[in-house]
Backbone as XML, in Angstrom:
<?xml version="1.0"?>
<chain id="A" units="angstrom">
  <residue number="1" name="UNK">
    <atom name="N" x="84.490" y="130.272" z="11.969"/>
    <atom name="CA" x="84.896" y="130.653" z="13.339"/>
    <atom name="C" x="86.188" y="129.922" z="13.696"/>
  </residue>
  <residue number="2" name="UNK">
    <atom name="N" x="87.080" y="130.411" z="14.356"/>
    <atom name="CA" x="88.483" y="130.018" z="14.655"/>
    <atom name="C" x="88.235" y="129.361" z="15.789"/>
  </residue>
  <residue number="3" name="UNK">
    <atom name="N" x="89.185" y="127.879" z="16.150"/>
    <atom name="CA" x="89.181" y="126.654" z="16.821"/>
    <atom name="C" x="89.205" y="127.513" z="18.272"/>
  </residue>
  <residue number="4" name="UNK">
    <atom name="N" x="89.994" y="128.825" z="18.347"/>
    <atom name="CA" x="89.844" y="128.655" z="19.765"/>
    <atom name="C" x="89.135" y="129.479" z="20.693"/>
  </residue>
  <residue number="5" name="UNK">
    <atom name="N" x="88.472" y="130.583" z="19.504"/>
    <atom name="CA" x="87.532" y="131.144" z="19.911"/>
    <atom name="C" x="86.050" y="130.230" z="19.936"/>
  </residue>
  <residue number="6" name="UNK">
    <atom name="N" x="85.668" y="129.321" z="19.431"/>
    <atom name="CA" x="84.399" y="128.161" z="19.404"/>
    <atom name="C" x="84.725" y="127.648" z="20.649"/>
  </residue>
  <residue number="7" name="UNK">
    <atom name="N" x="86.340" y="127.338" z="21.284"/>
    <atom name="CA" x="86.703" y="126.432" z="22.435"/>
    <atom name="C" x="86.347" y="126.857" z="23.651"/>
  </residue>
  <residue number="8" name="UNK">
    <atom name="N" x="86.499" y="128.532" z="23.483"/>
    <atom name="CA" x="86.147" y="129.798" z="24.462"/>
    <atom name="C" x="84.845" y="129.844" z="24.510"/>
  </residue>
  <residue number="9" name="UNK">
    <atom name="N" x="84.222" y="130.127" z="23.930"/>
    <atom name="CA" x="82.519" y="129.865" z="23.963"/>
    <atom name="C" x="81.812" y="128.680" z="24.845"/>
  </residue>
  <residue number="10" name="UNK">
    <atom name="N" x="82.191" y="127.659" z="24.278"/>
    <atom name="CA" x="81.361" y="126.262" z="24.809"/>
    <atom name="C" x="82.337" y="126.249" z="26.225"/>
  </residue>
  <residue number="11" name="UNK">
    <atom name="N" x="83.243" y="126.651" z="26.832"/>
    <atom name="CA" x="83.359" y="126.588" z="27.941"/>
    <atom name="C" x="82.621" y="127.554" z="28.962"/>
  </residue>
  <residue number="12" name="UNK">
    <atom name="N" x="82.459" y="128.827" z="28.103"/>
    <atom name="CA" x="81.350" y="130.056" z="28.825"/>
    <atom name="C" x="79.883" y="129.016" z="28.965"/>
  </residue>
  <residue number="13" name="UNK">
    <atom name="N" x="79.820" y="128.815" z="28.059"/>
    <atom name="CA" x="78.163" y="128.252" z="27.734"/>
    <atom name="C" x="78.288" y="127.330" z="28.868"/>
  </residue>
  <residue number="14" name="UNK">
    <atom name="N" x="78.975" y="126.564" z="28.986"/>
    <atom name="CA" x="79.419" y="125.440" z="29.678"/>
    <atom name="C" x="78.839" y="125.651" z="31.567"/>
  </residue>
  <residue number="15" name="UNK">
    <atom name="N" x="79.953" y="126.407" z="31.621"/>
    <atom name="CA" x="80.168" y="127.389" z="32.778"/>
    <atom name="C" x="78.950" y="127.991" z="33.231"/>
  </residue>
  <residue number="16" name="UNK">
    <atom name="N" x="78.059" y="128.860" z="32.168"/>
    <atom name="CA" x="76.988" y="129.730" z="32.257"/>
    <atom name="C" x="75.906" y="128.754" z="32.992"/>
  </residue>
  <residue number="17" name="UNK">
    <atom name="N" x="75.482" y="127.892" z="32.038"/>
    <atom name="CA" x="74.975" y="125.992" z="32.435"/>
    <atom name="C" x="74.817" y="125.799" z="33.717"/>
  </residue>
  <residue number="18" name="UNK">
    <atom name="N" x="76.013" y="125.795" z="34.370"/>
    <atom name="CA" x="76.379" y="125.217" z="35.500"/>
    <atom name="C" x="75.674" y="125.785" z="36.756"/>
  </residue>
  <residue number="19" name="UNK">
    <atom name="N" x="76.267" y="127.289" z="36.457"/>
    <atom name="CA" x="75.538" y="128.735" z="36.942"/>
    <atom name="C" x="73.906" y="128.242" z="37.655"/>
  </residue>
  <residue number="20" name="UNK">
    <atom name="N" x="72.887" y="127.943" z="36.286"/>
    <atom name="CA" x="72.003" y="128.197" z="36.012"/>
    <atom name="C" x="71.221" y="127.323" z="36.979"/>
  </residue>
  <residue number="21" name="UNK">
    <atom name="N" x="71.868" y="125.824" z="36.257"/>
    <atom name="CA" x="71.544" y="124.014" z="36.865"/>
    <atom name="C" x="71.665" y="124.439" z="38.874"/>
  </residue>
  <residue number="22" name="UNK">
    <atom name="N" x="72.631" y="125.319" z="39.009"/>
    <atom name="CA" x="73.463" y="125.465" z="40.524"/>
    <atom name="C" x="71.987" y="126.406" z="41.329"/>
  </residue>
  <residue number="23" name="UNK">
    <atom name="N" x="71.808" y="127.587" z="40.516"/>
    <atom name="CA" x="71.010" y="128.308" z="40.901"/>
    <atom name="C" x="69.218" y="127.909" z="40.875"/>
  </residue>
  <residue number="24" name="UNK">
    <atom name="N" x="68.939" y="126.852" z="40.132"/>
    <atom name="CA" x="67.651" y="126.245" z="39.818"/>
    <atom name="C" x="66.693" y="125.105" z="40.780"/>
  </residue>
  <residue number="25" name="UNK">
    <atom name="N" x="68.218" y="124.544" z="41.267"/>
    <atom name="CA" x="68.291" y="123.786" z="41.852"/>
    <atom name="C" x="67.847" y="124.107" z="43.497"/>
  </residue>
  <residue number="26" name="UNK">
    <atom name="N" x="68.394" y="125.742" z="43.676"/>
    <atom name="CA" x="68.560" y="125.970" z="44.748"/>
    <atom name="C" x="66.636" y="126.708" z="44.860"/>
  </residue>
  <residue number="27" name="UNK">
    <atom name="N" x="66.636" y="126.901" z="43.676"/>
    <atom name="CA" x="65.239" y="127.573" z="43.242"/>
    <atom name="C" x="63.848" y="126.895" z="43.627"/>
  </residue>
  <residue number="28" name="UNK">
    <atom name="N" x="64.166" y="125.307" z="42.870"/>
    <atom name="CA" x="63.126" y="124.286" z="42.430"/>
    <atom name="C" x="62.759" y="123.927" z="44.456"/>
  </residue>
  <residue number="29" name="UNK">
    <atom name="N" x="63.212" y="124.284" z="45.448"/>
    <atom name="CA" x="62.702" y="124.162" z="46.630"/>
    <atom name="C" x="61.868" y="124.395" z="47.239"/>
  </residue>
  <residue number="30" name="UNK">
    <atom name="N" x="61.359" y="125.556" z="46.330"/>
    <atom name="CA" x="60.103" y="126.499" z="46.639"/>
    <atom name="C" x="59.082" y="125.851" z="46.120"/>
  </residue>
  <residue number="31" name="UNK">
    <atom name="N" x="58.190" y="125.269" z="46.852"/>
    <atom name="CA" x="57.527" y="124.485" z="45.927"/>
    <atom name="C" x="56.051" y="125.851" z="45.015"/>
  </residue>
  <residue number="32" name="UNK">
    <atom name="N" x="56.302" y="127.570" z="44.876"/>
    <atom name="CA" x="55.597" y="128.022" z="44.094"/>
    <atom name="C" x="55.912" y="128.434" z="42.736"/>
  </residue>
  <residue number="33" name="UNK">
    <atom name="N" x="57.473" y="128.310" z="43.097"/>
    <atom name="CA" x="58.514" y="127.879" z="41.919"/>
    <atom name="C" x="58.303" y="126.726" z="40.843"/>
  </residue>
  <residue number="34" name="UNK">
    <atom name="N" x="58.092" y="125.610" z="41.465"/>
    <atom name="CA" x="57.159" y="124.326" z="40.699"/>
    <atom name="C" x="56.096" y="124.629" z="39.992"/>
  </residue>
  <residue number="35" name="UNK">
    <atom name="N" x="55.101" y="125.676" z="41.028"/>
    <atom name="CA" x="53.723" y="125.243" z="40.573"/>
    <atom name="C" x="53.829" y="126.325" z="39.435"/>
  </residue>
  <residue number="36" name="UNK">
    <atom name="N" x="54.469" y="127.281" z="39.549"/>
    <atom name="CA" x="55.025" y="128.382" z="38.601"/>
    <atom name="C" x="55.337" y="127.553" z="37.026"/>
  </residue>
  <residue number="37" name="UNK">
    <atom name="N" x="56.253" y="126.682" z="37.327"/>
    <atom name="CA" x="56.921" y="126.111" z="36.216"/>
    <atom name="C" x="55.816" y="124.625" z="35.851"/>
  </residue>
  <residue number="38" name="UNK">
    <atom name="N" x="55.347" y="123.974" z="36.260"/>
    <atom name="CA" x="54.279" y="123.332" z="35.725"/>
    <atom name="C" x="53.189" y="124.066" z="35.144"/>
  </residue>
  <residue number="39" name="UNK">
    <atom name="N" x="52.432" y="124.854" z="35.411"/>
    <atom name="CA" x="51.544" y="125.990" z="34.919"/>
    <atom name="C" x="52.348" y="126.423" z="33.522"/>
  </residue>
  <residue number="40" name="UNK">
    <atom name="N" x="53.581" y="127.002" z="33.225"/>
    <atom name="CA" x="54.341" y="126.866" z="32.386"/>
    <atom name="C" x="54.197" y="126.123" z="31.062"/>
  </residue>
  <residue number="41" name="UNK">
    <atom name="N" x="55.042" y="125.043" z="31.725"/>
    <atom name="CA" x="54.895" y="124.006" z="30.751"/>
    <atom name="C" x="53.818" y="123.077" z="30.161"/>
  </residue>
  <residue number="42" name="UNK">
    <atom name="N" x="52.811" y="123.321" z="30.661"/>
    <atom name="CA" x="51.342" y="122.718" z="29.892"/>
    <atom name="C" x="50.936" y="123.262" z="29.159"/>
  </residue>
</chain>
């Protein structure tokens, strides 16, 4: 893969991330969102 297409990527990914962390955050308030995601992860 060429240096600056890999450079282009991990800044999308990067970016996408941010998106996600921004929107999760705004998510994780709900506390059925929690009980959603603990139920989940056990």
């Amino acid at each position: 893969m060429n240096q600056t297409l890999q450079t282009n990527v991990e800044m999308i990914v990067q970016k996408a991330f941010l998106v996600l962390a921004y929107h999760a955050h705004r998510i994780l308030r709900f506390p059925l969102f929690i009980t959603l995601l603990n139920s989940y992860t056990d």
